[in-house]
C-alpha positions as a Markdown table, in Angstrom:
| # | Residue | x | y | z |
|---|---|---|---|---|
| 1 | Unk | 114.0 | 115.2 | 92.5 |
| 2 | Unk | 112.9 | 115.1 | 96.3 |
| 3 | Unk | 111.2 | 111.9 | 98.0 |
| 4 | Unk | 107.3 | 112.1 | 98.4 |
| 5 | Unk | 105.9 | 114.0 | 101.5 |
| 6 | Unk | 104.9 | 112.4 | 104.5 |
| 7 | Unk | 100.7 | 111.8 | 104.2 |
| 8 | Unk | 98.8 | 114.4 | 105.6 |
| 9 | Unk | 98.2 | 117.9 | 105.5 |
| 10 | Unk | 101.1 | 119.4 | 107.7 |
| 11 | Unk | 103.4 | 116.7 | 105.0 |
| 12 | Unk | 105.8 | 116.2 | 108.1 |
| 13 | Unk | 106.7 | 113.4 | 110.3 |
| 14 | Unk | 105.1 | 113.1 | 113.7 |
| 15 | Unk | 107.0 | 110.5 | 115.8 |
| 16 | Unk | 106.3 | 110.3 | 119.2 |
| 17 | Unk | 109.2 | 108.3 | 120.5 |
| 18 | Unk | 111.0 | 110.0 | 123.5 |
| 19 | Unk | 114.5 | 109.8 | 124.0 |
| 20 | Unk | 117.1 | 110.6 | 126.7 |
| 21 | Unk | 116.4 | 112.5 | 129.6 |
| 22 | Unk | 112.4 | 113.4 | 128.4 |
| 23 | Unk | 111.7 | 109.8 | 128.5 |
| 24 | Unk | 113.3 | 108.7 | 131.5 |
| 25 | Unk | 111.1 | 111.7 | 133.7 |
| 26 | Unk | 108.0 | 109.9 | 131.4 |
| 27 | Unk | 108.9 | 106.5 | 132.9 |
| 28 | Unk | 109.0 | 107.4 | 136.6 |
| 29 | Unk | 106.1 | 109.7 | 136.4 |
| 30 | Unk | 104.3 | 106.6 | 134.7 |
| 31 | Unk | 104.5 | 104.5 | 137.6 |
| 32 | Unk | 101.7 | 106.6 | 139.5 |
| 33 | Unk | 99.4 | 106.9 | 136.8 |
| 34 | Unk | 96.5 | 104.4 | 136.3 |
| 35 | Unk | 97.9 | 101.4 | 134.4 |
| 36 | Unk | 95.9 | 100.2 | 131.3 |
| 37 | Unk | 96.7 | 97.0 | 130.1 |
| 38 | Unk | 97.0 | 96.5 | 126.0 |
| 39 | Unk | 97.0 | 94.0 | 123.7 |
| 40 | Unk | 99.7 | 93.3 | 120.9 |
| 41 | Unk | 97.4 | 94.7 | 118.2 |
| 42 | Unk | 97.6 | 98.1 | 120.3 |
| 43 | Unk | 101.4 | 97.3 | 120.8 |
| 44 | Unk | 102.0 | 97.1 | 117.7 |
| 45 | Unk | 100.0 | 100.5 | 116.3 |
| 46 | Unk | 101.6 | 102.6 | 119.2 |
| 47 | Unk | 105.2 | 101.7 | 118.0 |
| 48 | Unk | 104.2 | 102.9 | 114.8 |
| 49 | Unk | 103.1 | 105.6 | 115.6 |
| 50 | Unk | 106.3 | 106.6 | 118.3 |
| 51 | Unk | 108.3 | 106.2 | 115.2 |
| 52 | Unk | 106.2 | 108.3 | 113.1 |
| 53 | Unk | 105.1 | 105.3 | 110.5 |
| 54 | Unk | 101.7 | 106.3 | 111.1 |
| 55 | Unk | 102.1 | 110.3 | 110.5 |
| 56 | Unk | 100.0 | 112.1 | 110.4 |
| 57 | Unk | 98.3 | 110.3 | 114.0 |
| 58 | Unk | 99.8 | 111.6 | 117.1 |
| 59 | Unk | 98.0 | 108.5 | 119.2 |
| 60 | Unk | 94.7 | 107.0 | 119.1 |
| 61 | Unk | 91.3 | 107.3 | 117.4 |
| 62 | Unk | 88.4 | 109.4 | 118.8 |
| 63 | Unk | 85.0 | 108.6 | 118.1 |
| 64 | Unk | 84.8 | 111.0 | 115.3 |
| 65 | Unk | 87.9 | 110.0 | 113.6 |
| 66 | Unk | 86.7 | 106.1 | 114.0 |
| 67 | Unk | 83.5 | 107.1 | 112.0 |
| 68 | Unk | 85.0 | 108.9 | 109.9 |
| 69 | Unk | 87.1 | 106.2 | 108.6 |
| 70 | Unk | 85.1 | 103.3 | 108.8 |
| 71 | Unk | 82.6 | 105.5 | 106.4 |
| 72 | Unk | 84.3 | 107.5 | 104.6 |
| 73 | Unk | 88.1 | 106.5 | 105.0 |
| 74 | Unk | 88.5 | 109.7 | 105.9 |
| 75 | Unk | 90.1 | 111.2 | 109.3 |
| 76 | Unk | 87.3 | 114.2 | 110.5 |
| 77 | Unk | 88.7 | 115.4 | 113.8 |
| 78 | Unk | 92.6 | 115.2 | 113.9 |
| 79 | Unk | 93.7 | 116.0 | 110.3 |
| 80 | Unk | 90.4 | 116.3 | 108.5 |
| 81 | Unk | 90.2 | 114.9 | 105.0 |
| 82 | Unk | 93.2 | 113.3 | 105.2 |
| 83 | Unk | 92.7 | 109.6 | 104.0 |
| 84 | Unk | 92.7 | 106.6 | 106.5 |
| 85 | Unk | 91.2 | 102.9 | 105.7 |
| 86 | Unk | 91.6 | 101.3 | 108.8 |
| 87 | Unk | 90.8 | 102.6 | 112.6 |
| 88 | Unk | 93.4 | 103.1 | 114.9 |
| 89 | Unk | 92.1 | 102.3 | 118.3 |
| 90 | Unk | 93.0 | 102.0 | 122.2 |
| 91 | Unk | 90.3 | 98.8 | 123.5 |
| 92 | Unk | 89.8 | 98.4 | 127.3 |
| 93 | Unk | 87.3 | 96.6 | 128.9 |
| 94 | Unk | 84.5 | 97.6 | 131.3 |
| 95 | Unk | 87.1 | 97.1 | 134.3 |
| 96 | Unk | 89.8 | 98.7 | 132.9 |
| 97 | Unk | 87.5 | 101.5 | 132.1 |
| 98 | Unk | 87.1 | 102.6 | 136.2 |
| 99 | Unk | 90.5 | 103.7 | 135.9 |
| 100 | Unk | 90.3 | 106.2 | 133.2 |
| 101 | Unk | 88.8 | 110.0 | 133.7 |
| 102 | Unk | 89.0 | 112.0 | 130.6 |
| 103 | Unk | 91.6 | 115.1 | 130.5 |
| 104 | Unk | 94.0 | 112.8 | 133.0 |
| 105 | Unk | 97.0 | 110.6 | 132.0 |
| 106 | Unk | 97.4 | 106.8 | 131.8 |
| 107 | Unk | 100.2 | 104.5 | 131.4 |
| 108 | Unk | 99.7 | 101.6 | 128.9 |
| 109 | Unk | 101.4 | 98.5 | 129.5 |
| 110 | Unk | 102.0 | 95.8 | 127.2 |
| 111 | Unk | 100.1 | 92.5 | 128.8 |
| 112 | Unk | 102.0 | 89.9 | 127.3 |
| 113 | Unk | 105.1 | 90.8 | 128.7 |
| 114 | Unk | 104.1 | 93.3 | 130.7 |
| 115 | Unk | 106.3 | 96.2 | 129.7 |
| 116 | Unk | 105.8 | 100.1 | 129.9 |
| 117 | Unk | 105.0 | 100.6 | 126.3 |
| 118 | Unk | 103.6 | 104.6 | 126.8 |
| 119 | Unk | 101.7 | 107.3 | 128.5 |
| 120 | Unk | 98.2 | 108.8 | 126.9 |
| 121 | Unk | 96.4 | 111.7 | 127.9 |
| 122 | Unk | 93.0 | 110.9 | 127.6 |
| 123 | Unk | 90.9 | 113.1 | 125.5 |
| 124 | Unk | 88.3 | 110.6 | 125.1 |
| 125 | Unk | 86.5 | 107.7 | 126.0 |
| 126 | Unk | 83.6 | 106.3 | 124.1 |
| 127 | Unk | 81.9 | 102.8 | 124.1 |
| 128 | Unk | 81.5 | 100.5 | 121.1 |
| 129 | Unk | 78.5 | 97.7 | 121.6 |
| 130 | Unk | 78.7 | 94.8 | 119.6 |
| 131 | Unk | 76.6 | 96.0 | 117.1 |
| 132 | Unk | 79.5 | 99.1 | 116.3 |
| 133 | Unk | 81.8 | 96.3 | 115.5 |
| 134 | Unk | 80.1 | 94.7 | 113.2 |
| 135 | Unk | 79.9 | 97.5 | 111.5 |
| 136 | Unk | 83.5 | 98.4 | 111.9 |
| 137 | Unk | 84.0 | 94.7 | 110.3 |
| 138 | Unk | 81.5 | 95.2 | 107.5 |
| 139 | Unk | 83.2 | 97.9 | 106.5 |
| 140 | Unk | 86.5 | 97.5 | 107.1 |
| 141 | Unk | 87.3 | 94.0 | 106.3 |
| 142 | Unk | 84.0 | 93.1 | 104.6 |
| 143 | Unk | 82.5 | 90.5 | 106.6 |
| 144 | Unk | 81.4 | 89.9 | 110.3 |
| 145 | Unk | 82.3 | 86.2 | 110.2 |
| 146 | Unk | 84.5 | 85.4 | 112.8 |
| 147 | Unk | 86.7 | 82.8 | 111.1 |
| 148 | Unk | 88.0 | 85.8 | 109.7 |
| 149 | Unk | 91.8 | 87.0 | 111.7 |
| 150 | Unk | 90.6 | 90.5 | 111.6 |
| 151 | Unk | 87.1 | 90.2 | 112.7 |
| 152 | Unk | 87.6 | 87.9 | 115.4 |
| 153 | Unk | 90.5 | 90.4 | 116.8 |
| 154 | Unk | 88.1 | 93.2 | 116.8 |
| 155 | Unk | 84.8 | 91.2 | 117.7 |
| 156 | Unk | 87.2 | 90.1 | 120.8 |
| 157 | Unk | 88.7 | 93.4 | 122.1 |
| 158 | Unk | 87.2 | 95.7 | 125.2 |
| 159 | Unk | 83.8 | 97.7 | 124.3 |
| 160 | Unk | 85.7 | 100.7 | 124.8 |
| 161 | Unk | 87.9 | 102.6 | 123.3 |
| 162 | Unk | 90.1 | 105.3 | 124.9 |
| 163 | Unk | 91.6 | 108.1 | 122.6 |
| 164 | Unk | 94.8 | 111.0 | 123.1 |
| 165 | Unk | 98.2 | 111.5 | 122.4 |
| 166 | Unk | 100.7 | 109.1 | 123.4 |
| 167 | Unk | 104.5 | 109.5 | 124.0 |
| 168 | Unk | 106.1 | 106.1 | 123.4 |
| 169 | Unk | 108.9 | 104.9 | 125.8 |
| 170 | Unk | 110.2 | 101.7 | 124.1 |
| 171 | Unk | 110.6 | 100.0 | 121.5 |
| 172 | Unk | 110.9 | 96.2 | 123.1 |
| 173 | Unk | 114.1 | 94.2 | 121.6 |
| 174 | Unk | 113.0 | 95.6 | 117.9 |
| 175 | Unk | 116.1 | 97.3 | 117.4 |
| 176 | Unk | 118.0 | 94.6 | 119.6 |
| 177 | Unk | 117.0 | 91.9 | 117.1 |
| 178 | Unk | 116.6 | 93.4 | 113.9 |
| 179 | Unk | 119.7 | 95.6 | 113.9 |
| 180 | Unk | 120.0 | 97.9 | 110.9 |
| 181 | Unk | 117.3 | 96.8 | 109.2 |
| 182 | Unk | 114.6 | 97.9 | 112.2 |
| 183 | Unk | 114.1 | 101.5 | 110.5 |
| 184 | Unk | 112.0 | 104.5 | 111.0 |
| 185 | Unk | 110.7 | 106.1 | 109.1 |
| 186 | Unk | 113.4 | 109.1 | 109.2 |
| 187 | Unk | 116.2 | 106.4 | 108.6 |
| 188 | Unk | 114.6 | 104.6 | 105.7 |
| 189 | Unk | 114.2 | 108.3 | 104.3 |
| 190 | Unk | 118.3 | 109.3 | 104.7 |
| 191 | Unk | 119.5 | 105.7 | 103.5 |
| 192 | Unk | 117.0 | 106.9 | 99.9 |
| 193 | Unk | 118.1 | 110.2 | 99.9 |
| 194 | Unk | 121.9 | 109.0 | 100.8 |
| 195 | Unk | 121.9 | 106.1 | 97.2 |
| 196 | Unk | 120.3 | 109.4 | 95.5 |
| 197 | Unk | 116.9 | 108.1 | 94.9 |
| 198 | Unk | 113.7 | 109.7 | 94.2 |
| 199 | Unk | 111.6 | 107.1 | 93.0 |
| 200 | Unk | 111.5 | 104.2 | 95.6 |
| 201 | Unk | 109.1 | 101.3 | 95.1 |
| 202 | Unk | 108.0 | 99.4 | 98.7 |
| 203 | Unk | 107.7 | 95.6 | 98.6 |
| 204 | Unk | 105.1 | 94.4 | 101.7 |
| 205 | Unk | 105.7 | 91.0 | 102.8 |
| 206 | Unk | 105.2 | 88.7 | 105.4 |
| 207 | Unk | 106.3 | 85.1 | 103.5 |
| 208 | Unk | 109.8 | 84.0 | 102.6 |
| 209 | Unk | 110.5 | 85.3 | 98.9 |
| 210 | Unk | 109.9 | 82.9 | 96.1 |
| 211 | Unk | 110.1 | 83.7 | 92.5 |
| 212 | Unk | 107.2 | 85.0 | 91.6 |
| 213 | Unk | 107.7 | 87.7 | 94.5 |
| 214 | Unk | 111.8 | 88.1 | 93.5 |
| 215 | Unk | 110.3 | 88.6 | 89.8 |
| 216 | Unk | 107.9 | 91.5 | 90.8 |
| 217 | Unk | 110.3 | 93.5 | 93.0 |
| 218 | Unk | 112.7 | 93.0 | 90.0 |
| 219 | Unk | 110.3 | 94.4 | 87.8 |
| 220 | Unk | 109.8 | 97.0 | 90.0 |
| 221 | Unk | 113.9 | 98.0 | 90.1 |
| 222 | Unk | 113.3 | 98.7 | 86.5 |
| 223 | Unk | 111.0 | 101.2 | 86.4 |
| 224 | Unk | 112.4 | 103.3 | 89.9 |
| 225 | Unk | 115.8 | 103.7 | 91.7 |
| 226 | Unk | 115.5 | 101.0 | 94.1 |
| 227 | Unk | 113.1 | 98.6 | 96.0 |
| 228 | Unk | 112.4 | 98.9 | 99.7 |
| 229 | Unk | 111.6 | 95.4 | 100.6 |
| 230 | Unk | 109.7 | 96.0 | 103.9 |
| 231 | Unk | 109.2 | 93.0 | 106.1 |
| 232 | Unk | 106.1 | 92.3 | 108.5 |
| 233 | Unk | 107.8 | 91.3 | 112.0 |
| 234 | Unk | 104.5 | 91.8 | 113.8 |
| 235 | Unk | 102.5 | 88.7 | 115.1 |
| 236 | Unk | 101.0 | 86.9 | 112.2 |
| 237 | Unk | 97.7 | 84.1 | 112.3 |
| 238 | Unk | 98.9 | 80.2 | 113.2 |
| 239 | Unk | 101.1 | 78.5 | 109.9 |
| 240 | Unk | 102.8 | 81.7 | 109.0 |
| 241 | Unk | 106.6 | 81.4 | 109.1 |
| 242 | Unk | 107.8 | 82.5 | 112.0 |
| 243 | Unk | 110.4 | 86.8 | 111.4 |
| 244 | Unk | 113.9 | 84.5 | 112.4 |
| 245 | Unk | 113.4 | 82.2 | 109.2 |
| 246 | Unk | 112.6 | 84.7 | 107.0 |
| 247 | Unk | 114.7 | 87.1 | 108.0 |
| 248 | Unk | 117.3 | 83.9 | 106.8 |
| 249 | Unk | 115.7 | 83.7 | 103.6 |
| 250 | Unk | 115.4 | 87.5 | 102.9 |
| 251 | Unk | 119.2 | 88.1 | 103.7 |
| 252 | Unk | 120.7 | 84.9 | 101.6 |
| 253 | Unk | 118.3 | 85.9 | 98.9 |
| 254 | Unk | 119.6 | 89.5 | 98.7 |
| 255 | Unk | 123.2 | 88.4 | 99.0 |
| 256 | Unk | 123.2 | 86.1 | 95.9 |
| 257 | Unk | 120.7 | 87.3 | 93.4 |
| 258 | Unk | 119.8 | 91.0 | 93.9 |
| 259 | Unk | 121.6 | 94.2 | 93.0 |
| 260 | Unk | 122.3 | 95.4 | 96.8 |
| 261 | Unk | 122.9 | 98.9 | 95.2 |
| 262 | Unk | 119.0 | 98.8 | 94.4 |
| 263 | Unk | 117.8 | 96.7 | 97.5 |
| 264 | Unk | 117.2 | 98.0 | 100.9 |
| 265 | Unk | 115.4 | 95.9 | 103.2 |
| 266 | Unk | 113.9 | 96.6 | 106.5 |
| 267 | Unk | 111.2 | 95.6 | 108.8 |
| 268 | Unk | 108.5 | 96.2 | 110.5 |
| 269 | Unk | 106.8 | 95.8 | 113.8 |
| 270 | Unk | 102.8 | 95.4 | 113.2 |
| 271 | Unk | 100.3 | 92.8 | 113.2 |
| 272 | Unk | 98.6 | 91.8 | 110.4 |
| 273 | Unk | 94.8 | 92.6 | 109.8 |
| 274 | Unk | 94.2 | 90.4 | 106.9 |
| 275 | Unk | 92.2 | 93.4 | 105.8 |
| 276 | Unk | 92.7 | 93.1 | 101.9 |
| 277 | Unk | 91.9 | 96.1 | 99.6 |
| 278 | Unk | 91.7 | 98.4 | 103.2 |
| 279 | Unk | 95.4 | 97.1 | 104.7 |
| 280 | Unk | 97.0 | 97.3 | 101.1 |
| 281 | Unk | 96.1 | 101.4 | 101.8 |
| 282 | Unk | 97.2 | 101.2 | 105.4 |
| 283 | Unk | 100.8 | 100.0 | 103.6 |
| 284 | Unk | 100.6 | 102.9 | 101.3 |
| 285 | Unk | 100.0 | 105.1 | 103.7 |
| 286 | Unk | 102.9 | 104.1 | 105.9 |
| 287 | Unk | 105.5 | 103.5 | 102.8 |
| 288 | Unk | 104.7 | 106.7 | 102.2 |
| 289 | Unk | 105.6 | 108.0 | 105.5 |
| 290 | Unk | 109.0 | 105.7 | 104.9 |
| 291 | Unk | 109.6 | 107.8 | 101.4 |
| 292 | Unk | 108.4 | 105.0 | 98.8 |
| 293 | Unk | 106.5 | 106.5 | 96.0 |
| 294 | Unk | 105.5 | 103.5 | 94.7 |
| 295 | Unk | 103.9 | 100.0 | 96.5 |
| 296 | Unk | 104.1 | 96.9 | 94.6 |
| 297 | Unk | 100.5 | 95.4 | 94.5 |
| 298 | Unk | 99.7 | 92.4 | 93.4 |
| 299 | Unk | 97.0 | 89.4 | 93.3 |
| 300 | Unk | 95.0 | 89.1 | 97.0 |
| 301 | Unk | 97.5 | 91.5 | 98.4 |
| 302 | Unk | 97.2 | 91.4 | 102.6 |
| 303 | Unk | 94.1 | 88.7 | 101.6 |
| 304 | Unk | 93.0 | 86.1 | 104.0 |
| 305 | Unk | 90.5 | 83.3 | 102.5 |
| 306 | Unk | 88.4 | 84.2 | 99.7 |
| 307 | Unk | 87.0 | 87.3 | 101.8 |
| 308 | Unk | 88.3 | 89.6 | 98.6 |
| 309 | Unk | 88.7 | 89.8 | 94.9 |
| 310 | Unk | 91.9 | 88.3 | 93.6 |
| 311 | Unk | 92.8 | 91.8 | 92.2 |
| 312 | Unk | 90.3 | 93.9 | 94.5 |
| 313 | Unk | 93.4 | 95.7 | 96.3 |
| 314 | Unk | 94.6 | 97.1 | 92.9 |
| 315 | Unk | 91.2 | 98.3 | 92.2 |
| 316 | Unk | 90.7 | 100.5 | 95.7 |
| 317 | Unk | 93.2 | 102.8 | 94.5 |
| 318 | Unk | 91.5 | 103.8 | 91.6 |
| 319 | Unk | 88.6 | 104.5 | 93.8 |
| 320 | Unk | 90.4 | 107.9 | 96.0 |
| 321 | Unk | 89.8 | 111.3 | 95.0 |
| 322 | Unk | 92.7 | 113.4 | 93.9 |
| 323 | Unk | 95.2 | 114.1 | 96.3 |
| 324 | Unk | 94.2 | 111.4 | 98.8 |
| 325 | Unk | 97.8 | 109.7 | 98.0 |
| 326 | Unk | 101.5 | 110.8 | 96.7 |
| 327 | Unk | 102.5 | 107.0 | 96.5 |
| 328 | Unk | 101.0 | 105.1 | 93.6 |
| 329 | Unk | 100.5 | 101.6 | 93.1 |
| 330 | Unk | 102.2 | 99.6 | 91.2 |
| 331 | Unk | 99.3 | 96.9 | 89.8 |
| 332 | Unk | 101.4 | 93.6 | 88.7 |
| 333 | Unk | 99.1 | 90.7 | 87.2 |
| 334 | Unk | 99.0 | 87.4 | 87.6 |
| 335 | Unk | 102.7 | 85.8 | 87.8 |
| 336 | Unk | 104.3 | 82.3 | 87.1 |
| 337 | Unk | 107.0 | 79.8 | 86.3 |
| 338 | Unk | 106.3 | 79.1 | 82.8 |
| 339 | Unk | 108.3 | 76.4 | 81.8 |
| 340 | Unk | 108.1 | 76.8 | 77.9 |
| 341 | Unk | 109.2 | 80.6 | 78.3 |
| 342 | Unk | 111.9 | 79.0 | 80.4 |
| 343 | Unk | 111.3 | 81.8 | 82.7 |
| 344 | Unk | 109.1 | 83.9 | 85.1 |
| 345 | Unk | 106.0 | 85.4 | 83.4 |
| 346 | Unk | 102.6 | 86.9 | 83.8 |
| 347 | Unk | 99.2 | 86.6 | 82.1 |
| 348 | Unk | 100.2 | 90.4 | 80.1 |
| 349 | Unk | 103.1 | 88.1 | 78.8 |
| 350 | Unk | 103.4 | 84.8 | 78.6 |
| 351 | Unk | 101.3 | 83.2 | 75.6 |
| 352 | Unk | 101.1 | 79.3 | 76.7 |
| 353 | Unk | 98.5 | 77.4 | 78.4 |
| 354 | Unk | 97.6 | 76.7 | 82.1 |
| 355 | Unk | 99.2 | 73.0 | 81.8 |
| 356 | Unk | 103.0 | 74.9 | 80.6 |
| 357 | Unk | 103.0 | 77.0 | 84.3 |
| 358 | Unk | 103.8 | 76.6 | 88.0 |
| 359 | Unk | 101.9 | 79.0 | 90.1 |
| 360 | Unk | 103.4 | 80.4 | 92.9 |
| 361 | Unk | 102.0 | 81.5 | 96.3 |
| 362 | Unk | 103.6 | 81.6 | 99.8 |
| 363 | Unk | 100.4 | 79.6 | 101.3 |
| 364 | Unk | 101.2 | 76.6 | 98.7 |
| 365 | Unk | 105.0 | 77.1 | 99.5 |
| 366 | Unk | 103.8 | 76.6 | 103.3 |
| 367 | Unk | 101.7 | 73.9 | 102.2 |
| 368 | Unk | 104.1 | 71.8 | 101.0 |
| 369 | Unk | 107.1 | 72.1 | 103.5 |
| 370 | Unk | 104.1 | 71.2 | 105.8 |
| 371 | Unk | 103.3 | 67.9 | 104.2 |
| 372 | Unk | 106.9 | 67.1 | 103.9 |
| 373 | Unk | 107.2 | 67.9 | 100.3 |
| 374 | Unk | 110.4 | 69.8 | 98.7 |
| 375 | Unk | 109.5 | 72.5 | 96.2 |
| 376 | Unk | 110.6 | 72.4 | 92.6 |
| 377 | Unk | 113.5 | 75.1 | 91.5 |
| 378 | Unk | 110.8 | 76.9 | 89.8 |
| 379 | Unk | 109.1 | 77.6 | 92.7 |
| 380 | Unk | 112.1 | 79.2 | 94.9 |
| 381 | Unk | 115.7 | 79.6 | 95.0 |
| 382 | Unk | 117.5 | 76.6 | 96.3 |
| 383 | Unk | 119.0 | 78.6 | 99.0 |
| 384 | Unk | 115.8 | 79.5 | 100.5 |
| 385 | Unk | 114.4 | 76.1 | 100.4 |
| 386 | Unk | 117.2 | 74.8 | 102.6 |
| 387 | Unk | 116.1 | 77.3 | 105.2 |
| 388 | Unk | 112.6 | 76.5 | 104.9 |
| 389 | Unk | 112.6 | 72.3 | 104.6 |
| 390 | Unk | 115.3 | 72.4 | 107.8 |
| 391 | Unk | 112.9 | 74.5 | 109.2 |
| 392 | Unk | 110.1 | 72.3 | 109.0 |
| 393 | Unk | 111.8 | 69.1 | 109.7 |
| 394 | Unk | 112.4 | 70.4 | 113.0 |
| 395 | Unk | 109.0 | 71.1 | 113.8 |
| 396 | Unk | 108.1 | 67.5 | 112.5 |
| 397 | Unk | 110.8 | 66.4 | 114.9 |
| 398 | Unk | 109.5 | 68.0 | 117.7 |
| 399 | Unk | 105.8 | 66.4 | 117.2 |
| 400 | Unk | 104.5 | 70.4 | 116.0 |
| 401 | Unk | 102.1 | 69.8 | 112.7 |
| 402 | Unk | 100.9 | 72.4 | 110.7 |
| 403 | Unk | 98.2 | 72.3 | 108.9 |
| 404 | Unk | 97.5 | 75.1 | 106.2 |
| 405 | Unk | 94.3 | 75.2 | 104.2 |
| 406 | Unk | 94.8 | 75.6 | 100.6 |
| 407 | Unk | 94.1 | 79.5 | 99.4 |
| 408 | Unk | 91.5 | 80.9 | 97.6 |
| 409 | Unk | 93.5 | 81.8 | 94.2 |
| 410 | Unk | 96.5 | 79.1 | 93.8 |
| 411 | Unk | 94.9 | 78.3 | 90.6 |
| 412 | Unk | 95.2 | 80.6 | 87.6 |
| 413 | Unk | 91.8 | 81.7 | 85.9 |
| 414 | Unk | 90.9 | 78.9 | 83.5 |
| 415 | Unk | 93.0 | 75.9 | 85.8 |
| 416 | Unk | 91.5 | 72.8 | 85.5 |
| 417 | Unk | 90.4 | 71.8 | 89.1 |
């Protein structure tokens, strides 16, 4: 059996990365276009697309395709039909905004550290007032408060957007840092095809791995050829540990308790939306692209707060029309240390009481490295622990506290509070 399609209707990659000779004409032509300034949510969507993660987009969002998401999660202009939860967009404010004509070319520089990231040919440029937002937020992430990540990042950005193609001339110290495991979606497809896999199910993550995560990927390797654990490397909200450390803890975790000839693990380079039900299809999407036909989701998958129901990422899948998605999810319940099973468990399988179980969540594992606490052995391998409480002593060392509210669903249904 073959690995799924890409997502969309031509079911073929579309990176735009340029290599060799093609790019290095792109750079010096770039340096007499306009220059465009973006921010690292833009950074990171326009390395996804180069590398064809986002297939079946080409570059940014038109006006048409931006309603046509936020409404109907559906792309209308540039592959119509096609399925997309979350818009895509180039922001710029009303001064950058002199500098663009459409049907001419700009170069968009990364303003943190103020790299040529790409050239666009712009097709489009439209306006988006603040009401427009809100009901980009509404709709996408499901509030307009602004203590939510998502909303405040969109809320924040230029009040217009700019839309075309892009061709993508770096990819920063990505592959630099991350080695092997920075892969496209090309790679990730051979490395499948190479162990002979069909059936590949994609972990998201963007927390060290405790048990309850090792026990659904494991779960996962039973029912398909192999688990993609896919790692978030992209800029995170403040309390999140930091790619370095968990790259530690994802690497000493495979080494010693997983079956490396059923693991592959790779990364990532996009910021988090905190967009719930609506990001957990953005990582279909993409796992798709990488060859997965399955993504592990489980409780408040890609939640922030208690913005979303505990399983309401499960249940958007159930809510596409046929065709909308090759990769299916893979709905896992409630999971726990239970300590009279002696074991990992679920609510489909373990038969005790709320007082026998340890629930497990990366925010109370932050919590408690925070407050200077050392997790149980229930909670996560000793191995990654040692990473993770050296980790923190240092900040404490250096003066840095972190504080991390609790989350919305560390208690199991029924918990005494």
């Amino acid at each position: 059996m073959a690995l799924v399609n890409p997502h969309g209707s031509k079911k073929k990659l579309t990176p735009r990365l340029l290599h060799g000779t093609e790019r290095e004409e792109e750079i010096k032509r770039a340096q007499n276009l306009p220059r465009i300034e973006i921010g690292s949510r833009e950074k990171g969507d326009l390395l996804m697309i180069g590398m064809g993660a986002f297939t079946p987009l080409t570059g940014f969002m038109g006006k048409e395709d931006w309603e046509g998401v936020i409404y109907e999660m559906k792309l209308r202009k540039s592959d119509p039909g096609t399925m997309w939860p979350i818009p895509i967009c180039c922001s710029i404010d009303a001064e950058q905004v002199k500098n663009v004509k459409e049907g001419s070319d700009v170069a968009l520089w990364d303003k943190e550290t103020g790299t040529l990231m790409a050239t666009m040919t712009v097709e489009e440029v439209y306006q988006l007032d603040e009401k427009a937002k809100r009901e980009e937020c509404i709709h996408v992430y499901k509030t307009d408060d602004m203590e939510h990540p998502g909303v405040a990042m969109v809320m924040g950005q230029g009040e217009y957007n700019i839309a075309g193609p892009v061709k993508v001339l770096t990819e920063l110290d990505y592959p630099e840092k991350y080695g092997d495991y920075y892969l496209h979606p090309a790679q990730a497809r051979a490395i499948f095809e190479e162990k002979g896999w069909s059936t590949v199910a994609a972990f998201q993550t963007r927390n060290p791995i405790h048990r309850s995560h090792e026990y659904l990927t494991k779960v996962a390797q039973e029912v398909s050829d192999g688990v993609f654990i896919h790692a978030l490397v992209g800029k995170l909200k403040p309390g999140d540990i930091p790619a370095d450390i968990r790259m530690k803890c994802y690497e000493v975790l495979i080494d010693k308790y997983y079956n490396k000839d059923r693991t592959v693990l790779g990364v990532y380079p996009l910021d988090m939306r905190y967009a719930g039900p609506k990001e957990a299809l953005l990582h279909a999407i993409f796992r798709q692209n990488f060859g997965c036909s399955h993504l592990i989701v489980g409780r408040d998958h890609a939640g922030v707060g208690d913005y979303y129901g505990v399983f309401e990422a499960q249940e958007i899948f159930d809510k596409l029309w046929p065709g909308a998605l090759e990769l299916r999810p893979l709905k896992m319940d409630w999971t726990f240390y239970c300590y009279k099973c002696e074991g990992m468990a679920s609510l489909k399988t373990c038969p005790h009481g709320n007082e026998d179980r340890l629930v497990l969540s990366g925010t109370k594992l932050r919590r408690m490295l925070a407050e200077g606490q050392v997790p149980p052995r229930e909670f996560s391998r000793p191995e990654v622990i040692e990473i993770l409480v050296k980790y923190y002593q240092e900040l404490a060392q250096k003066g840095v506290k972190v504080e991390i509210k609790k989350g919305a669903y560390e208690d199991l249904p029924g918990a005494k509070k």
